[in-house]
C-alpha positions as CSV (number, residue, x, y, z in Angstrom):
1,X,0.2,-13.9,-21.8
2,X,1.8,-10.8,-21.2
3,X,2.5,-11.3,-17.5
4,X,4.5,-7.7,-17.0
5,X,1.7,-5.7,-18.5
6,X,-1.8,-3.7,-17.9
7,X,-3.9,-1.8,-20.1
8,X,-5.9,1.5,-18.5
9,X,-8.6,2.2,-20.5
10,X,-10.1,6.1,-19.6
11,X,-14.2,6.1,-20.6
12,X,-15.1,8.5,-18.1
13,X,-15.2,11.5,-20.1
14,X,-19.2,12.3,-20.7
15,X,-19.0,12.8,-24.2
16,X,-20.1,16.4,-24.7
17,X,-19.4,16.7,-28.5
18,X,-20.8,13.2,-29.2
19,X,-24.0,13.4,-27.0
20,X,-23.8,9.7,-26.5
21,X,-21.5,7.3,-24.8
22,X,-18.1,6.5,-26.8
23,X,-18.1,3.2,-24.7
24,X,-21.2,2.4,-26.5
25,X,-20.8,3.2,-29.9
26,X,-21.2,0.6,-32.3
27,X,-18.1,-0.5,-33.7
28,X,-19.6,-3.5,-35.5
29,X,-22.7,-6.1,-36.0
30,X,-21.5,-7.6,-32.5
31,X,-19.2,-5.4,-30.4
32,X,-19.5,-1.9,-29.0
33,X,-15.8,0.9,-28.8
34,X,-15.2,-1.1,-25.4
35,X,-15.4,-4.3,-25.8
36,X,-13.8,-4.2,-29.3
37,X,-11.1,-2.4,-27.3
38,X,-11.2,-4.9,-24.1
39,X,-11.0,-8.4,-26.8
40,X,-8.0,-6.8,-28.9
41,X,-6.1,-6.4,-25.2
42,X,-7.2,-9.4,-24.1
43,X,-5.9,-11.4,-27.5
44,X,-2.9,-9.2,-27.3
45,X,-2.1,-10.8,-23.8
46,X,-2.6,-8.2,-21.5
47,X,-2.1,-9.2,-17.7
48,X,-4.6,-6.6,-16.1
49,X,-7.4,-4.7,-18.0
50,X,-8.5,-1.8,-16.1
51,X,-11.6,0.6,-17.5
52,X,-12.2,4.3,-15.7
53,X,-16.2,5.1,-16.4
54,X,-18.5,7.6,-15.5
55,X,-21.3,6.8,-13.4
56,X,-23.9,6.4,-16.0
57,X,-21.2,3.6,-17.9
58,X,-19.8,1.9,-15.1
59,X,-23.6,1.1,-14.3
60,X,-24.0,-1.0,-17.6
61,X,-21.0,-2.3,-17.8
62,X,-20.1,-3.4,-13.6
63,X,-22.2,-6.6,-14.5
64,X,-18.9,-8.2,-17.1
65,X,-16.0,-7.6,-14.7
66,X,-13.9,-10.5,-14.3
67,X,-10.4,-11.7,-12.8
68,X,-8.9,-10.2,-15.6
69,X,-10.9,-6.8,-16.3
70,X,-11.5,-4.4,-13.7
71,X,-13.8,-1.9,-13.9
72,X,-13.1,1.6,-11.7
73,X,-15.3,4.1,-10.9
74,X,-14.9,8.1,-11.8
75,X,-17.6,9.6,-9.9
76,X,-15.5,12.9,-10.8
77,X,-15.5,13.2,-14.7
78,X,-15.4,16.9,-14.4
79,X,-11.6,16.5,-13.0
80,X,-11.0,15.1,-16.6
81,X,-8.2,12.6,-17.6
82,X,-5.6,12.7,-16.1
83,X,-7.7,12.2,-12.8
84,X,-9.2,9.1,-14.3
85,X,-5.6,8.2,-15.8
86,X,-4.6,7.9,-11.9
87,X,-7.3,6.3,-10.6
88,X,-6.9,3.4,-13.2
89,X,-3.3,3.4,-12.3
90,X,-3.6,3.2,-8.4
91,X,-5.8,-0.4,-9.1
92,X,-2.9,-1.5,-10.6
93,X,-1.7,-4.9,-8.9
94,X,1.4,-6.8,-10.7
95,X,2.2,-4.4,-14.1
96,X,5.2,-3.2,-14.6
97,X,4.1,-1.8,-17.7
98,X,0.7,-0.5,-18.6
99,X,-0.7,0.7,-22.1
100,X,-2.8,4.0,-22.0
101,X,-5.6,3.9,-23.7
102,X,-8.3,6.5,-25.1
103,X,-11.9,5.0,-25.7
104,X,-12.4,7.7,-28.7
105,X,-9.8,5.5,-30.6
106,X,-10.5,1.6,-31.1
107,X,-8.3,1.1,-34.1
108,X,-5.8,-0.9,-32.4
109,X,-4.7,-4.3,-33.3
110,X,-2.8,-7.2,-31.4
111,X,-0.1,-6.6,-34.5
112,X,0.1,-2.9,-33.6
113,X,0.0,-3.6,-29.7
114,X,3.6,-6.2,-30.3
115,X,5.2,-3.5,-32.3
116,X,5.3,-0.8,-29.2
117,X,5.9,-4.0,-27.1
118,X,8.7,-4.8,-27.8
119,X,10.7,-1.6,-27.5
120,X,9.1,-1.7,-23.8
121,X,12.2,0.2,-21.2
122,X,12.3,0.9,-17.7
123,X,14.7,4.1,-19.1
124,X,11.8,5.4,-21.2
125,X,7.9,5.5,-22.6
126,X,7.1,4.1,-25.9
127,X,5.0,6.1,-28.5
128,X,4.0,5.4,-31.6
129,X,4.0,7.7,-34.6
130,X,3.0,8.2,-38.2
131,X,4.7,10.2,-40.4
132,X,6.1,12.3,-37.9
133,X,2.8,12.7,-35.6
134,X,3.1,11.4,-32.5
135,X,0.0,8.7,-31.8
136,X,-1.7,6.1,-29.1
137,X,-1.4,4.4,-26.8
138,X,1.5,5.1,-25.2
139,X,3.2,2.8,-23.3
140,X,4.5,3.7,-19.8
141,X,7.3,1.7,-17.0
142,X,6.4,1.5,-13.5
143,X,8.5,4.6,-12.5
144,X,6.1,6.6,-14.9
145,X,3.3,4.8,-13.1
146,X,4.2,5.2,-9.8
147,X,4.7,8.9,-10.4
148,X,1.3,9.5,-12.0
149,X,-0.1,7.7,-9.1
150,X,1.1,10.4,-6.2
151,X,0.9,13.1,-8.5
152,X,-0.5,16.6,-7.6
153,X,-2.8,15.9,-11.4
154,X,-5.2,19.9,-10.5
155,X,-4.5,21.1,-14.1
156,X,-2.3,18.3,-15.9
157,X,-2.5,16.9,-19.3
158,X,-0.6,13.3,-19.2
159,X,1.1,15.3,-22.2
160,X,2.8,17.6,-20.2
161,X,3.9,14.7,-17.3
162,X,5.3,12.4,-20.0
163,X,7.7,15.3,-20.9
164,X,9.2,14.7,-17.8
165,X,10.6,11.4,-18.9
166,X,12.7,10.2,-22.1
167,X,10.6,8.9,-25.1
168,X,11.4,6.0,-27.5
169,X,9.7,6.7,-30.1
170,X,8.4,3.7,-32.4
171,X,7.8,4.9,-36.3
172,X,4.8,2.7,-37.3
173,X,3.1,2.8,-40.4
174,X,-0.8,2.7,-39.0
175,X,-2.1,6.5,-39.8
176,X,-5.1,5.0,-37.2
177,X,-3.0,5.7,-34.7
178,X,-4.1,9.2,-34.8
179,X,-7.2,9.3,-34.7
180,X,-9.8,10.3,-32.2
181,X,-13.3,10.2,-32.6
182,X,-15.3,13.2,-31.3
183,X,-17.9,13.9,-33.2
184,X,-20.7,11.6,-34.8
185,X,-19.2,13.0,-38.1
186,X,-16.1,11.7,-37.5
187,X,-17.8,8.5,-36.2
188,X,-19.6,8.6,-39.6
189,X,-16.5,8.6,-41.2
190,X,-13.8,6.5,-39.9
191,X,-16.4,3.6,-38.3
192,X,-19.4,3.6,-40.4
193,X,-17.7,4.4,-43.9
194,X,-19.8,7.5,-45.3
């Protein structure tokens, strides 16, 4: 168990370009995005698990919280994010690290999840990156979170906060990292195969 550490996972966006839910795309026989997402966390040790959904989401998936995963409520989706970034943050109870999560990108593993563990700092964030790109999740320290939290966010990409702080940037060698699925081409393509 990873007692110093949270995962936020944002799924409140309303999927324009997909039409469907991300949340509840398939990403196998047994498991939909989030709860492949929520059991790779969960084996990885995470302390808290905290999911931001929209209203139509948070609906179908209220009914599975437990004492470990949290699910919060965006009834303002249209605020994007960063908004839901902070809510998640706010219900944040004993972390002093949290993971940052996109729902468009289930391609983590436990094995990746260690490697940006373990260059965890109070000084700094951790991100991953392949072949020079920079990729998710990032991984931020309780003075990150604590400024997110009482941040004015009107207009903010969590891009343009994390500039504010020093990065330690962890080279993996995971292209998956980079990837975001948007479209049901590229869910075609990178989930399904063809």
């Amino acid at each position: 168990m990873k007692s110093d550490c949270a995962v936020l996972i944002t799924a409140a966006g309303l999927s324009g370009r997909m039409v469907v839910s991300k949340a509840l795309l398939k990403w196998n026989e047994e498991m939909n995005f989030l709860q492949k997402i929520i059991s790779t966390y969960t084996s990885f040790g995470c302390n808290e698990i905290i999911v931001t959904l929209n209203e139509g989401d948070y609906a179908v998936f209220n009914t599975f919280a437990s004492s470990s995963v949290h699910f919060i409520l965006n009834s303002q989706p249209q605020l994007e994010r960063m908004y839901s970034i902070q809510l998640g943050l706010q219900a944040i109870k004993n972390s002093s690290y949290c993971f940052i999560q996109c729902i468009d990108n289930p391609f983590i593993s436990t094995v990746l999840l260690e490697e940006i563990y373990q260059h965890k700092s109070q000084e700094s964030y951790v991100n991953p990156a392949y072949h020079g790109e920079n990729g998710h999740p990032v991984l931020i320290n309780a003075g990150i979170i604590e400024k997110i939290c009482y941040l004015d966010i009107t207009k903010l990409h969590l891009s343009e906060v994390l500039k504010k702080f020093p990065r330690k940037k962890v080279v993996v060698e995971n292209p998956e990292i980079l990837y975001n699925i948007n479209t049901m081409a590229e869910y075609q393509k990178l989930v399904i195969g063809y």
